[in-house]
N, CA, C and O atoms as a DFTB+ gen file, in Angstrom:
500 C
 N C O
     1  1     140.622     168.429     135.555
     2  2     141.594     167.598     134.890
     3  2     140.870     166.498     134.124
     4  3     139.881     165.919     134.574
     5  1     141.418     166.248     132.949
     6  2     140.958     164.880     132.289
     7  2     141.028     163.894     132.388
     8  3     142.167     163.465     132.575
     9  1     139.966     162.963     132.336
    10  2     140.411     161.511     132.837
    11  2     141.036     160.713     131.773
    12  3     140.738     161.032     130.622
    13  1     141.830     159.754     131.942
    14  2     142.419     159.004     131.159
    15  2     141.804     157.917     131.320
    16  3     141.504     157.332     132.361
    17  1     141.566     157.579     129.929
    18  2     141.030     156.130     129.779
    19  2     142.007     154.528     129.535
    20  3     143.024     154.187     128.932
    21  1     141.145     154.001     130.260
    22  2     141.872     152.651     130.073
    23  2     142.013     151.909     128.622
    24  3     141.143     151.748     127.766
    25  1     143.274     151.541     128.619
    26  2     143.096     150.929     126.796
    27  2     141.817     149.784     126.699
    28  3     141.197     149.982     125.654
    29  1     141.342     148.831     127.361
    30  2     140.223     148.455     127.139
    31  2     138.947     149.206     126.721
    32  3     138.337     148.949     125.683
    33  1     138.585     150.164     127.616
    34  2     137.541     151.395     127.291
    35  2     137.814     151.548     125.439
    36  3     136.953     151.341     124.584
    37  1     139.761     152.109     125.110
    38  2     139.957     152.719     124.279
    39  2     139.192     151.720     122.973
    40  3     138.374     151.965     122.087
    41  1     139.812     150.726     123.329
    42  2     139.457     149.432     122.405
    43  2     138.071     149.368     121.691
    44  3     137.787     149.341     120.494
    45  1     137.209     149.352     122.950
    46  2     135.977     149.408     122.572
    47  2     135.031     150.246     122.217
    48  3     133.855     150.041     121.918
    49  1     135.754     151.368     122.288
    50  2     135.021     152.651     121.642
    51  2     135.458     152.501     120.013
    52  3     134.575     152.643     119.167
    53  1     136.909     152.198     119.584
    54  2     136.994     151.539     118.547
    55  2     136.401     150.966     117.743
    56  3     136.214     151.313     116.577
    57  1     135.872     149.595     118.514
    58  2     134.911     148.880     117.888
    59  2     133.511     149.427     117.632
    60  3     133.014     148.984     116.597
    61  1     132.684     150.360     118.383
    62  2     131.834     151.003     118.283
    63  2     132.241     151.681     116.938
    64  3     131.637     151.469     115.886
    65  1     133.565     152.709     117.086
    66  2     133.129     153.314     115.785
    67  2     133.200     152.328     114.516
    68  3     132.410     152.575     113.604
    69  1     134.038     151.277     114.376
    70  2     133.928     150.117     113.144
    71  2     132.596     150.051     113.118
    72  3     132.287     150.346     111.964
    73  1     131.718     149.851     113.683
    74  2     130.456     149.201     113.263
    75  2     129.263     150.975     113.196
    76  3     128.337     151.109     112.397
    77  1     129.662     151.996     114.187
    78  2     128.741     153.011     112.865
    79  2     129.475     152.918     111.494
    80  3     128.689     152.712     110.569
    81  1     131.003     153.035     111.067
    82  2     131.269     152.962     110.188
    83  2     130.879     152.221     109.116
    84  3     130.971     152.721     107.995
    85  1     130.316     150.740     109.309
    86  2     129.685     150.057     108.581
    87  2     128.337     150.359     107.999
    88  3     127.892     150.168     106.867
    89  1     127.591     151.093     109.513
    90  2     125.955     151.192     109.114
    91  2     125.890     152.932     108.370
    92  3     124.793     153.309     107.960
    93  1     126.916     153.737     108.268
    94  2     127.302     154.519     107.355
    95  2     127.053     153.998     105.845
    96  3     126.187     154.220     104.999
    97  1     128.670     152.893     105.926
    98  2     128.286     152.284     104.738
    99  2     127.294     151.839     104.211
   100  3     127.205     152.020     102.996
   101  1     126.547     151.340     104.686
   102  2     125.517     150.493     104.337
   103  2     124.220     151.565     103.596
   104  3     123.806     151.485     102.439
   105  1     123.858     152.354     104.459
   106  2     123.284     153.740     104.407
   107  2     123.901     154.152     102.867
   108  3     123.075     153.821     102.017
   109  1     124.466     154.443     102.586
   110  2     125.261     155.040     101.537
   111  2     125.015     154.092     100.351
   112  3     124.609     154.505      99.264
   113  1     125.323     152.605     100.655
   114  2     125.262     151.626      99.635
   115  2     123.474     151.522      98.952
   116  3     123.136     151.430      97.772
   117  1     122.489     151.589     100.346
   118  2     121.429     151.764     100.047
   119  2     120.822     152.689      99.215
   120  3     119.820     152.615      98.503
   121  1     121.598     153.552      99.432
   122  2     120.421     154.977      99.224
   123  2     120.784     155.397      97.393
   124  3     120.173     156.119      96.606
   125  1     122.439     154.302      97.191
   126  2     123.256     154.490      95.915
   127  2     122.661     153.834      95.302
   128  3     122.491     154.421      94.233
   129  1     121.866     152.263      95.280
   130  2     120.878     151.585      94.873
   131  2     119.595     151.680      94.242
   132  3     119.207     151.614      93.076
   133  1     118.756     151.947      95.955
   134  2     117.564     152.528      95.336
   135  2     117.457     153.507      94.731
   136  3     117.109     153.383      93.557
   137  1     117.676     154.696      95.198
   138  2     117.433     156.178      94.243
   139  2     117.126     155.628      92.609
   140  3     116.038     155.700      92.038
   141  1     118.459     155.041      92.022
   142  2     118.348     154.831      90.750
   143  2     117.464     153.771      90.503
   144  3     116.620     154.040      89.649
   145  1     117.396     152.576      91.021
   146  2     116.457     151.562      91.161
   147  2     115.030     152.102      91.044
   148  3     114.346     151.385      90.314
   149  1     114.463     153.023      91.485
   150  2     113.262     153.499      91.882
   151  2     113.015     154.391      90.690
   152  3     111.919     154.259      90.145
   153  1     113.918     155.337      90.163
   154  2     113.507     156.427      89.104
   155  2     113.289     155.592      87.889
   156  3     112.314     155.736      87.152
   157  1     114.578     154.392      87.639
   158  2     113.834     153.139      86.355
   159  2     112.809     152.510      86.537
   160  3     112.316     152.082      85.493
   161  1     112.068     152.182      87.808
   162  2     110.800     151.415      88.444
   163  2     111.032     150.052      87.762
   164  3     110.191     149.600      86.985
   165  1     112.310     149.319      88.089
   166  2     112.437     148.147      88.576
   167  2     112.899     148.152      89.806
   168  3     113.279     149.035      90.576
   169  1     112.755     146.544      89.874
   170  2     112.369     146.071      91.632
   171  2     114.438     145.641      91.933
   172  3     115.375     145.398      91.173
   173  1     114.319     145.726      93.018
   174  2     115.791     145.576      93.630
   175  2     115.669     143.635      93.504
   176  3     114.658     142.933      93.503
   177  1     116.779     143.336      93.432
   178  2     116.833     141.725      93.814
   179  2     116.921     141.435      95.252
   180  3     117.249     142.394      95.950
   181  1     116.738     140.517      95.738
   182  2     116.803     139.900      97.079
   183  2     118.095     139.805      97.264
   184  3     118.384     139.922      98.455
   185  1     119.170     139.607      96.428
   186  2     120.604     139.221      96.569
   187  2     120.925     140.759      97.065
   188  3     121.677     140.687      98.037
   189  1     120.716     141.675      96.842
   190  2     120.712     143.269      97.207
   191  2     120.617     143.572      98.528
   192  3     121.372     144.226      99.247
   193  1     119.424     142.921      98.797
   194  2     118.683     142.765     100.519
   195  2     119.667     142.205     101.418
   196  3     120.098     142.731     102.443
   197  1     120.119     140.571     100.704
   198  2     120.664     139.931     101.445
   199  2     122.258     140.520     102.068
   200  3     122.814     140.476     103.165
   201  1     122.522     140.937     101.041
   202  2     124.134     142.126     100.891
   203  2     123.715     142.842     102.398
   204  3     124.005     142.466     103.534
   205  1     122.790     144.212     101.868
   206  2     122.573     144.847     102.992
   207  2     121.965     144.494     104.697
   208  3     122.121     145.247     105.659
   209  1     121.375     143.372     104.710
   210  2     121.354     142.856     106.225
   211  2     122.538     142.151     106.481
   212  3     122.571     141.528     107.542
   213  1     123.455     142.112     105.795
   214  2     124.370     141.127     106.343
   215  2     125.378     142.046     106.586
   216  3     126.141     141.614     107.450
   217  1     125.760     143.400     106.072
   218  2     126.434     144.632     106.217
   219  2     125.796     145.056     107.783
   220  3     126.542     145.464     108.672
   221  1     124.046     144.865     108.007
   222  2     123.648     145.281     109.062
   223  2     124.089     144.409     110.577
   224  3     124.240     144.954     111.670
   225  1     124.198     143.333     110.364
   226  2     124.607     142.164     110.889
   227  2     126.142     142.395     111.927
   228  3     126.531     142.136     113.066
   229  1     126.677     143.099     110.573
   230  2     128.298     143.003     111.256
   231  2     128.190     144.070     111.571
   232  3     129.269     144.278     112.126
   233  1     127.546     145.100     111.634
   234  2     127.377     146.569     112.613
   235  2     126.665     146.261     113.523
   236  3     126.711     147.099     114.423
   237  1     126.067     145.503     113.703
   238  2     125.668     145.246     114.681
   239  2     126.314     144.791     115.687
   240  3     126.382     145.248     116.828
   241  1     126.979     143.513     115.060
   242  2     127.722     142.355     115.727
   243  2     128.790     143.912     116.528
   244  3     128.805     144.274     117.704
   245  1     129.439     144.416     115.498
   246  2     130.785     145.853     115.863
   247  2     130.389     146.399     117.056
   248  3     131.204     146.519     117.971
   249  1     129.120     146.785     117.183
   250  2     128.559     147.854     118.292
   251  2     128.380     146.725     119.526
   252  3     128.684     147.116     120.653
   253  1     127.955     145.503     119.388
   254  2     127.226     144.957     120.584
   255  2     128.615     144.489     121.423
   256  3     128.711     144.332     122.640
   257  1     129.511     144.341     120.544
   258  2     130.748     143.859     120.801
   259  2     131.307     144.826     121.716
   260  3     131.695     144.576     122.857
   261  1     131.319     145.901     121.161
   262  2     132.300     146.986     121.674
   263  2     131.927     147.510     122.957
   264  3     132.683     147.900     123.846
   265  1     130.320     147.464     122.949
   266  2     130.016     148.622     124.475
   267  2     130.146     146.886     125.471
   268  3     129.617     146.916     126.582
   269  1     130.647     145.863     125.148
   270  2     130.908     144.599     126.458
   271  2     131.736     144.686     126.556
   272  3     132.075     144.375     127.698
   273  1     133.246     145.273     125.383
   274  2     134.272     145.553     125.486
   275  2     134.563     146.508     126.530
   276  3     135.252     146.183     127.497
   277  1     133.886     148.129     126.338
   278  2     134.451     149.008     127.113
   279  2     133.755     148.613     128.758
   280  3     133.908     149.417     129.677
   281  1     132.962     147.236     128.974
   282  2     132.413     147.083     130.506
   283  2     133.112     145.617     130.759
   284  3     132.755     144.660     131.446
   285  1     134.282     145.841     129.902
   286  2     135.384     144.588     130.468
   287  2     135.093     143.502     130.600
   288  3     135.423     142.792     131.550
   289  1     133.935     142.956     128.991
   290  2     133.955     142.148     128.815
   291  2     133.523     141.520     127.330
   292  3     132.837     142.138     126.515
   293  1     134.011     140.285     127.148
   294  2     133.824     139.685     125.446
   295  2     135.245     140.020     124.552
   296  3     135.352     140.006     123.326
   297  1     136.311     140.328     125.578
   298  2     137.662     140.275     125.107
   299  2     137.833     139.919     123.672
   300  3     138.109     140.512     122.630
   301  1     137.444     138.222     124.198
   302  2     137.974     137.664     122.873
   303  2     137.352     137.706     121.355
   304  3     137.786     137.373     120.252
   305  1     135.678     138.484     122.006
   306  2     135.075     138.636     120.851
   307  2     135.548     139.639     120.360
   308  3     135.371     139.864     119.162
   309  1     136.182     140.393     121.060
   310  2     136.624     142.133     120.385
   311  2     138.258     141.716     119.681
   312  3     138.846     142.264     118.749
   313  1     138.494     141.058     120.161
   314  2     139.618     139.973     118.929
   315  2     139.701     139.420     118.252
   316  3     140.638     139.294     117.463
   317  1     138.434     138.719     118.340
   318  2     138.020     138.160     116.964
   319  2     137.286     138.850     115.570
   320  3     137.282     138.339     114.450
   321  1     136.611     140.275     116.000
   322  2     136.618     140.989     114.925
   323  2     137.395     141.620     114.732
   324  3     137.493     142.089     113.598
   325  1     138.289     141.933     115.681
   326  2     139.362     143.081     115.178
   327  2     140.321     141.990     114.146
   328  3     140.664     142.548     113.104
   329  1     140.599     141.139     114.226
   330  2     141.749     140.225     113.332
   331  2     140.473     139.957     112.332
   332  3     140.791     139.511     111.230
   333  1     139.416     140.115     112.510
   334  2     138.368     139.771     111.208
   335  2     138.583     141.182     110.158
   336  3     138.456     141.296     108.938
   337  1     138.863     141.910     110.947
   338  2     138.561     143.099     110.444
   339  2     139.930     143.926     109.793
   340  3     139.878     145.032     109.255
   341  1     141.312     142.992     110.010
   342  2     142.136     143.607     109.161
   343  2     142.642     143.998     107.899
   344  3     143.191     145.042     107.547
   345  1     142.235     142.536     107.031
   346  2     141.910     142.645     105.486
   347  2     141.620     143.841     105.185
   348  3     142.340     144.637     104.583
   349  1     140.194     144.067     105.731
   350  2     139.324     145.351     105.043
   351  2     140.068     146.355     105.245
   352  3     140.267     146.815     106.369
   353  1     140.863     147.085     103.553
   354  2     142.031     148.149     104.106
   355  2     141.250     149.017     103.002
   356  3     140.912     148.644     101.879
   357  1     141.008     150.532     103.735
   358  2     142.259     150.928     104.653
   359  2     141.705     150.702     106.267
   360  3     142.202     150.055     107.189
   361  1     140.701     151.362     106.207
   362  2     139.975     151.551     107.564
   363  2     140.217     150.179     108.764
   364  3     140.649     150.421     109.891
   365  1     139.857     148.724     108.298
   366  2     139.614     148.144     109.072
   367  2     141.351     147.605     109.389
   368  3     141.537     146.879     110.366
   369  1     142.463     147.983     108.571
   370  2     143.793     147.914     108.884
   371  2     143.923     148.621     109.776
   372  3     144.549     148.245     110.767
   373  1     143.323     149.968     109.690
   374  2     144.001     150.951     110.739
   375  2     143.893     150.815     111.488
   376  3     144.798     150.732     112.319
   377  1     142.323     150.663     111.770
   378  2     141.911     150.465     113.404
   379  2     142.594     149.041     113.942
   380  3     143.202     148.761     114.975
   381  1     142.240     148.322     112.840
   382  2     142.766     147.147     113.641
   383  2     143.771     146.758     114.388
   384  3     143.900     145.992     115.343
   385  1     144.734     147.705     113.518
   386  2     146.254     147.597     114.110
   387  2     145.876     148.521     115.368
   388  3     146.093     147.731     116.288
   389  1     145.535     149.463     115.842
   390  2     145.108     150.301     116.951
   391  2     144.726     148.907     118.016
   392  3     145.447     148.329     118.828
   393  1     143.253     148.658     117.613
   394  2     142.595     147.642     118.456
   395  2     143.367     146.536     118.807
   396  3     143.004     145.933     119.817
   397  1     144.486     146.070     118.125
   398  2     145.056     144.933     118.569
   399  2     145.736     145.591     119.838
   400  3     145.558     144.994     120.900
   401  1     146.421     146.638     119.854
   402  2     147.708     147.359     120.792
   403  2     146.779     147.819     122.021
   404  3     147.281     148.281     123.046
   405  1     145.629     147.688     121.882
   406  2     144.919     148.595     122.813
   407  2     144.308     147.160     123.642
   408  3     144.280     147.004     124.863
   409  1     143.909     146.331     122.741
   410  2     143.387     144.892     123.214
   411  2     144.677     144.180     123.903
   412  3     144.581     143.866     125.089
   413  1     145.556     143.987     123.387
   414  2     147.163     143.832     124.281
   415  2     147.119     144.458     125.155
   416  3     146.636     144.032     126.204
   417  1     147.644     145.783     125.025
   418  2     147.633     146.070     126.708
   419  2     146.746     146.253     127.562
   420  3     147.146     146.565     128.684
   421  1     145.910     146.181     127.438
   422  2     144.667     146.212     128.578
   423  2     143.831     145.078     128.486
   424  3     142.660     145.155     128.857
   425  1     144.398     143.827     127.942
   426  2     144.217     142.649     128.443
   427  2     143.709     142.280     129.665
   428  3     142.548     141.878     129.729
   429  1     144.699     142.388     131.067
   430  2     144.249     142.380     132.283
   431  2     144.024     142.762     133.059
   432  3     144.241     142.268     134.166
   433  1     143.334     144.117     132.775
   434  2     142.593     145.745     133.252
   435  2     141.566     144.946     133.660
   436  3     141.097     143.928     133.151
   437  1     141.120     145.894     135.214
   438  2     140.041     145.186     135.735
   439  2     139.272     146.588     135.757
   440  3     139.901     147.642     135.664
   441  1     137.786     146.545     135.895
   442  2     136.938     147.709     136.147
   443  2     137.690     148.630     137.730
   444  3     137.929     148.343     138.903
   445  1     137.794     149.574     137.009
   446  2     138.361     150.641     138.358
   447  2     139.593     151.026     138.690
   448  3     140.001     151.912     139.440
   449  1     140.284     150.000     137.827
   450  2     141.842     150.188     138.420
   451  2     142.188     151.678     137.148
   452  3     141.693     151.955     136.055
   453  1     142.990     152.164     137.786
   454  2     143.969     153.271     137.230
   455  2     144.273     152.930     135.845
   456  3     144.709     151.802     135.616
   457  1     144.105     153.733     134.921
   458  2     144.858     153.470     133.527
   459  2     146.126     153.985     133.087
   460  3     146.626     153.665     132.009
   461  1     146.647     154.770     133.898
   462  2     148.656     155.322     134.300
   463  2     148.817     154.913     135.651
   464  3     147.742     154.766     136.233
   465  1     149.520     154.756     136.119
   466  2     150.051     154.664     137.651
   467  2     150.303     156.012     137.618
   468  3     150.976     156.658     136.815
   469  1     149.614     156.400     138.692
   470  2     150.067     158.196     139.388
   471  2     151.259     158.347     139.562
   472  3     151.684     157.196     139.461
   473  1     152.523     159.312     139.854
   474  2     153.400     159.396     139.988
   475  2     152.986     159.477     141.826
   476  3     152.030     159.812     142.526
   477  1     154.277     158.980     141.988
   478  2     154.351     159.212     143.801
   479  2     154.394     160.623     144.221
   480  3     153.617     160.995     145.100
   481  1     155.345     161.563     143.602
   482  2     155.088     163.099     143.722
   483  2     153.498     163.483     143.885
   484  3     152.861     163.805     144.888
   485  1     153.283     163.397     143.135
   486  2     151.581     163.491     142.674
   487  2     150.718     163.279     144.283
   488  3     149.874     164.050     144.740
   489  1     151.199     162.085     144.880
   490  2     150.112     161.482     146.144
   491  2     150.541     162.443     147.129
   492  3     149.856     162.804     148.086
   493  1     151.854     162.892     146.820
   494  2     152.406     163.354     148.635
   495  2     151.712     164.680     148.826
   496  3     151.526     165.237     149.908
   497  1     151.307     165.169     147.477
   498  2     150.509     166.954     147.940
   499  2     149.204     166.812     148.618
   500  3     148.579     167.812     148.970
């Protein structure tokens, strides 16, 4: 049988994927850059650099966030990017709206407890 996960867990796997999603982006933004940058053999600007570590930054920040999230903890940091992260539409709407509902209800989920209540049928077999 499958286990069901707790909406906290859910939350923070969330946030994990926001932030590969970013270092995707970023990857993509890079590689859209240099390639052409490199075949003209001029030099990239620093303002370029600065773009892309700061893209690296918030994937970072996404991932470090998320795996304290799914070990039930940094709540409020996983709220504070998720409401950081709604603007950015479509993606960071979607999830966000997800991550908020998932960050709501499993608010006061503790490590271990049940993520459905079993049915009582269920215990008596």
């Amino acid at each position: 049988m499958r286990e069901v996960l707790s909406n906290t867990v859910k939350a923070g796997r969330l946030l994990c994927l926001l932030g590969w999603f970013y270092a995707a982006c970023c990857v993509v933004v890079l590689v859209a850059i240099v390639i052409p940058t490199m075949h003209k053999g001029i030099s990239i600007p620093k303002v370029v650099w600065l773009g892309i570590g700061g893209i690296i930054l918030v994937a970072a920040a996404y991932l470090m966030v998320g795996r304290a999230v799914m070990n039930y903890r940094w709540r409020k940091g996983g709220l504070i990017l998720t409401v950081l992260s709604l603007p950015e539409f479509p993606p960071g709407t979607i999830i966000g709206g997800f991550l908020l509902y998932y960050l709501a209800r499993g608010w006061n989920e503790v490590p271990g407890s049940p993520a459905l209540p079993i049915p009582s049928s269920a215990n008596a077999s």
